[in-house]
N, C-alpha and C positions, 0 to 999 in steps of 0.2 A: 241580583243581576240587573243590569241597565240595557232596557229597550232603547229605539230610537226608530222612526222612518226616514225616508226621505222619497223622492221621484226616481224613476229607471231613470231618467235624463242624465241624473248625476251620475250613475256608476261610471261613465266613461273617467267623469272627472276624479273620481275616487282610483282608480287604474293609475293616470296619468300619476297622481301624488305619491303610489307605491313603486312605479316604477322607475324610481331611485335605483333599487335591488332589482335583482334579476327575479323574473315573473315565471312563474309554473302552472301552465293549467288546462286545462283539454283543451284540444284542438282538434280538426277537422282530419284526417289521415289517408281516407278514401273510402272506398265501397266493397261491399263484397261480391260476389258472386248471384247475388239474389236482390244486388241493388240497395242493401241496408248501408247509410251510415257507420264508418268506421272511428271513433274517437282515440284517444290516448292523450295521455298526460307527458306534454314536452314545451320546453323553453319557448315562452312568449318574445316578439320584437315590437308588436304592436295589439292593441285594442281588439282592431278587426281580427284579428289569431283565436279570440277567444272565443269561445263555442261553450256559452253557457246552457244552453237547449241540449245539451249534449244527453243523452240516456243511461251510457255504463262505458267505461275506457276500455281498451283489454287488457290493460295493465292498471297497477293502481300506483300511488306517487313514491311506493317504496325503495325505488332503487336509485332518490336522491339523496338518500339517506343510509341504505344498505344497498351498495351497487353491485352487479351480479360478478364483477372481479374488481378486488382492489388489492394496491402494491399496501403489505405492512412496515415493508421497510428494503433498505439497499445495503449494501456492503461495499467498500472498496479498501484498498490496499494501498496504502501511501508510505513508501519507503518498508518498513519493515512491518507497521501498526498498519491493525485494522482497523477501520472505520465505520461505524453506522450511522444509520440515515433514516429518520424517525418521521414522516410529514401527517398529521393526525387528520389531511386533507379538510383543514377548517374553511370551507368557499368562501365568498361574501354572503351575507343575509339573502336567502332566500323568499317568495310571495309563494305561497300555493294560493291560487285564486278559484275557486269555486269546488272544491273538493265535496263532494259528499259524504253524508254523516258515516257510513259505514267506513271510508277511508281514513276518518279522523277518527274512529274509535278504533283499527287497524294498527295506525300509528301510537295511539295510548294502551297497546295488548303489548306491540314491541319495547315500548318503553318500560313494563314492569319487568322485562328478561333484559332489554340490552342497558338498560339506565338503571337498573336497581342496586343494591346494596352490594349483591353477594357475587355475580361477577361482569361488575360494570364495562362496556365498550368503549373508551375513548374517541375512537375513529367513529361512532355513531352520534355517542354524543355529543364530541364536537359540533357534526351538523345538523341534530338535532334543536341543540339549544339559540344557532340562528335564524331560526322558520318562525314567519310571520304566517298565520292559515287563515284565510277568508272563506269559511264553510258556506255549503248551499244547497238547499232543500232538494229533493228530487221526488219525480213518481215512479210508484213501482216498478220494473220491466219483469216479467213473466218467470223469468227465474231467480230472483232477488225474495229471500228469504230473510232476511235480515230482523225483520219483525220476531220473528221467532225464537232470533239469538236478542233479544236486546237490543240492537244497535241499529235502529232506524231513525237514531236520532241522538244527537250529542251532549252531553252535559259539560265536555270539557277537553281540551284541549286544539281548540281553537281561538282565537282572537275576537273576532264577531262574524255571525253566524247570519245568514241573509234567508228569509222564505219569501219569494214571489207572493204579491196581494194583488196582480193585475198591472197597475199603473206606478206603482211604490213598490221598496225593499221593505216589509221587517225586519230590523238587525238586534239580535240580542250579540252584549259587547260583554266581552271578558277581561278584556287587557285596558290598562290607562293609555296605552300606543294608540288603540284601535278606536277609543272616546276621542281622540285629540285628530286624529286623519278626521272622525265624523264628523269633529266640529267645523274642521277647513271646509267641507262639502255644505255645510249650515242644515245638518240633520234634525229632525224635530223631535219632538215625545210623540208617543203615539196615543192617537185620541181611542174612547172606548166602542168606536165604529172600528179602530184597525186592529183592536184586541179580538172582537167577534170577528171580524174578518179572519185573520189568523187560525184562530181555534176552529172556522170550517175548514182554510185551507187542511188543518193537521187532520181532520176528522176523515175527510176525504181521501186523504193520501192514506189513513186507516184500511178503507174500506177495498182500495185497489187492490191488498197483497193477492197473490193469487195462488201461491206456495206457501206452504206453511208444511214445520217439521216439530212433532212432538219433541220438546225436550225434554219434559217432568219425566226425574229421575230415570236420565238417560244414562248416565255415570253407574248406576247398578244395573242395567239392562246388557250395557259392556259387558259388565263383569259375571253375570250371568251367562250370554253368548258368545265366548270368549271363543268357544270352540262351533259355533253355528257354521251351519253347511251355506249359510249363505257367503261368506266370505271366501268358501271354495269359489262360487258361482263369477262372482262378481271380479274375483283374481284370475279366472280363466281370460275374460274380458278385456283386463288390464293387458296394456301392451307397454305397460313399466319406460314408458319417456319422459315421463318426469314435466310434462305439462301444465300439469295442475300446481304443481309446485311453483314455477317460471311464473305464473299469472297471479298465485297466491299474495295478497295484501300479508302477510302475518309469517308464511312461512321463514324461518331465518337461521333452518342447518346450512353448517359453510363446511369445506375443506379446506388445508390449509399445506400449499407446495413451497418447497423451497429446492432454487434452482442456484449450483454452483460453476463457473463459467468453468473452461478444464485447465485454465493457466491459473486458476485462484485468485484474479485478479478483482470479480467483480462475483458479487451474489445479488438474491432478491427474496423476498417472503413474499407470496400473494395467496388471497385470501379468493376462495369461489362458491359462491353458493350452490348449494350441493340441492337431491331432493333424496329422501325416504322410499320412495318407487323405484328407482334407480339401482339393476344388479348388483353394484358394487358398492354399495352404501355404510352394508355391514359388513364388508369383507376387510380381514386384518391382516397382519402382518404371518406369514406361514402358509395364506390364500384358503384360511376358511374362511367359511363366509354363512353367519347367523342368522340371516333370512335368504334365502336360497330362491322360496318358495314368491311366487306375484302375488299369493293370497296372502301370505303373512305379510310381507311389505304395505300393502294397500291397506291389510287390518292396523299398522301399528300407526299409519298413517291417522286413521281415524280415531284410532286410542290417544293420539298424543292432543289432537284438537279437541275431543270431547271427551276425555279420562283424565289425560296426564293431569292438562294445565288448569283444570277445574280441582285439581285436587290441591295443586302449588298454588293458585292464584285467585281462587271461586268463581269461575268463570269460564267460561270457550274460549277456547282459540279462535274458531270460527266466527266471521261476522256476518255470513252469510248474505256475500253478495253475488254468488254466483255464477261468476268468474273460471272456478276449475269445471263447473258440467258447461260451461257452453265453449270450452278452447278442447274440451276429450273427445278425443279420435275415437274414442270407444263409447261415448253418451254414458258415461256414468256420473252420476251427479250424486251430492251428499243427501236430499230428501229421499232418496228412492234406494239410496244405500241403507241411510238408517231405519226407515219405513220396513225395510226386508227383514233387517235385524230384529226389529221388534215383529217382526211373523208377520206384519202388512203386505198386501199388495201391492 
């Protein structure tokens, strides 16, 4: 891997050079009810847009990628033949500019299900494989668990990776794209004063978690508690809106409707993301419906993040940034789910 520093001065200029492509990256949205800071991740026009100080989005940048409806295709009728109509929605090259590590490991969770071998997404991958990602250190916020899944920090897939040293970026560089913008800005090596620097910044950022969730050999704890009373508890609680889902970095169940106009003239396939909490999730075609129950829905929910995909892929779903306990209407959150499961308080 290739380091490099330069001065804060320059990121404007470094901005300006990407914004060739259209720019993705938090921004200011408003306030809440208690006066906090609201961010999200939405289309940049300018510099001042960017809100790199930002803390946690309530969204994360996946719905540039997997949008919460999209057309798969159209139909229409010309003379006697039918037509289709195939747009695999390839945008222009996309910037995500200041992304945090949990959101660039989010996007490399979705890429081993929607870019993998066995059954690859076209429509994702297309806009996948044009994202340029400029990742950026953050500190902990209170419900940000991430340390505990792994992913408080990235090894890959991003471009070059920025940590705040005060006055300078650290950039570690992955891409020859991302060495060649550095070099227009006239970035340096970093001397062994901004190596120590770095290593306290990481240490520090250590020291903040303030959540932490056991996961040693959580994956048999599952499967031992498969049937625990806490899942009654905690499904009584659930009010199945399927929230946590909406805000989820990683979740990527969809539905898929197809609408025929009544002259046969015109059709459409669209595609919606769906959630696991949701009444009718498991219901099929005869109107049974195989989780019925809030408690099983919300258990299968957490089997698929920390059972399933650990068993297909050796790893969580979960990146744990904590996103689904601070948008639920019910305060349920994944540490204090799993904490119960294993007999915790």
């Amino acid at each position: 891997m290739i380091f490099k520093v330069f001065p804060k001065k320059k990121l404007s200029l470094l901005y300006e050079l990407l914004a060739v492509n259209t720019m993705v990256g938090p921004t200011l949205k408003g306030k809440d009810r208690n006066g906090k800071s609201l961010y999200d991740f939405d289309v940049l026009y300018t510099f001042d847009d960017l809100a790199l100080d930002y803390t946690a989005t309530i969204h994360s940048a996946k719905r540039f990628v997997l949008p919460y409806h999209e057309k798969l295709s159209s139909f229409d009728i010309n003379k006697t033949d039918w037509k289709k109509h195939v747009d695999i929605n390839v945008y222009k090259p996309l910037v995500f500019f200041g992304m945090h590590p949990c959101d660039i490991n989010a996007l490399n969770k979705l890429d081993m299900v929607l870019a993998g071998n066995v059954y690859p997404n076209p429509y994702y991958i297309g806009k996948r494989k044009n994202i340029f990602i400029v990742g950026l250190d953050c500190s902990p916020e209170p419900q940000c668990f991430c340390h505990s899944m792994g992913t408080d920090s990235a090894l890959h897939g991003f471009d070059m990776f920025l940590t705040d040293l005060g006055d300078k970026y650290f950039v570690e560089v992955l891409s020859a794209t991302a060495f060649d913008f550095l070099s227009q800005i006239k970035s340096k090596e970093p001397s062994k004063k901004d190596h120590q620097h770095y290593k306290q910044v990481n240490a520090l950022k250590n020291k903040n978690f303030a959540t932490n969730v056991e996961t040693n050999d959580l994956t048999k704890i599952l499967d031992l508690e498969f049937d625990a009373k806490a899942w009654d508890q905690w499904g009584d609680k659930c009010l199945s809106c399927g929230t946590c889902s909406n805000v989820c970095p990683t979740c990527y169940c969809y539905g898929v409707e197809e609408n025929i106009d009544l002259d046969l003239k015109n059709a459409n396939k669209i595609r919606s993301l769906h959630s696991c909490n949701l009444l009718d999730f498991a219901k099929v075609s005869g109107g049974h419906n195989f989780r019925p129950e809030k408690s099983t829905r919300l258990k299968y929910r957490y089997y698929h993040k920390h059972r399933g995909f650990v068993e297909a892929f050796e790893e969580s779903l979960c990146v744990g940034c904590g996103r689904c306990g601070q948008a639920c209407l019910a305060d349920i959150t994944p540490p204090e789910v799993i904490a119960s499961v294993r007999g915790k308080e």
